[in-house]
N, C-alpha and C positions, 0 to 999 in steps of 0.2 A: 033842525034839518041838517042833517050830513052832507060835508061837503062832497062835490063828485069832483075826482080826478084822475083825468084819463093817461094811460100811460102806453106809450107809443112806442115799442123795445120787439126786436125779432129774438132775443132769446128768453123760451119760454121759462128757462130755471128764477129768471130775473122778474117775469111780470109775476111768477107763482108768490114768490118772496114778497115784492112789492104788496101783491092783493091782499096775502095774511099782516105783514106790517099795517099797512094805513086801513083794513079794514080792523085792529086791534084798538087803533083809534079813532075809532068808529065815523071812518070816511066811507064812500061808496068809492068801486074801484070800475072803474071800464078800461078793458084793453086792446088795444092793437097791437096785429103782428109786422104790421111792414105802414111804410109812408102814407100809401093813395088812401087807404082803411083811415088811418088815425085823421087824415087831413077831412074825410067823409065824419068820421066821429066828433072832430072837431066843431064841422057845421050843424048837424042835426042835434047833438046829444046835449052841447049847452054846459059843459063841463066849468070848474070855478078854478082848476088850473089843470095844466098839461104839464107829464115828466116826457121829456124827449132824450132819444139816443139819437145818438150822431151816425153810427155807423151800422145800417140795416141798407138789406136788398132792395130793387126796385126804385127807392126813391131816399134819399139819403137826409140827415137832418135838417141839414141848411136847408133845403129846398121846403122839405116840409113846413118848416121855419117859417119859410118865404111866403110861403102858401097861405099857411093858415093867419098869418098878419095880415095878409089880404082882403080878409073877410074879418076878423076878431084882435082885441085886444088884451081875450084873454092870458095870466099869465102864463108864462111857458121857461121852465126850470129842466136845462139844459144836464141827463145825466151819462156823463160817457167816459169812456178811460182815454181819450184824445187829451195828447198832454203836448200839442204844438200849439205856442202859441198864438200864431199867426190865423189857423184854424179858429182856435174859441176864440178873439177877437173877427174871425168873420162871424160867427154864429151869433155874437152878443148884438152885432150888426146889422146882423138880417133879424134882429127883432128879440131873440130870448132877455129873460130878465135877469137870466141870472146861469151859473154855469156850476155844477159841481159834480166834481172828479171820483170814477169809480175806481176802488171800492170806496161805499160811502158809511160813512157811522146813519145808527138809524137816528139819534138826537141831532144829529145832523140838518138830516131830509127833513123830519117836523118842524123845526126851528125851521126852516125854510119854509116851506109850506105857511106855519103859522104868519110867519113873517109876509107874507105875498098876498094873503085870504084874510085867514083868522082875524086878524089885525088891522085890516082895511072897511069889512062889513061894519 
């Protein structure tokens, strides 16, 4: 079974990329374009980890952050160009597992992923 991982990013150049990467490794991809959506996709969809960005309209990462630890424990791999670090120490805070810095190598993101999921099942 493919893992699903939802990825929660307002720019569309980033979720397109993401989709064809992790769907090459034969993940399912669901995406949001803004917080309230992703924190909605969070609850319903049942995803086996979340990419989150930090910095989208409406509702910003932390909070979604906040949000979806509320209700889930799914993992949540923090992906943004926010390089304060008082910042990623609040977001590792408010609940992500983990944080890494765009742009990211794609051996990268899998090692990660694997490392979170893959490896836990």
């Amino acid at each position: 079974m493919a893992l699903k991982i939802l990825t929660i990013e307002d720019d569309p150049s980033i979720t397109t990329f993401l989709n064809i990467l992790l769907t090459i490794y034969e993940m399912e991809v669901i995406i949001a374009n803004d917080g309230p959506t992703g924190i909605e996709m969070a609850r319903t969809q049942s995803p086996d980890l979340i990419l989150l960005d930090l910095m989208m309209p409406i509702i910003d990462g932390w909070r979604v952050c906040r949000e979806i630890r509320s209700f889930s424990q799914v993992p949540i791999i923090v992906v943004s160009a926010v390089t304060n670090k008082e910042k990623i120490a609040e977001v590792l805070a408010a609940g992500a597992n983990a944080y890494l810095e765009k742009p990211i190598s794609v051996e990268e993101l899998v090692h990660k992923i694997k490392e979170f999921v893959i490896e836990k099942k």
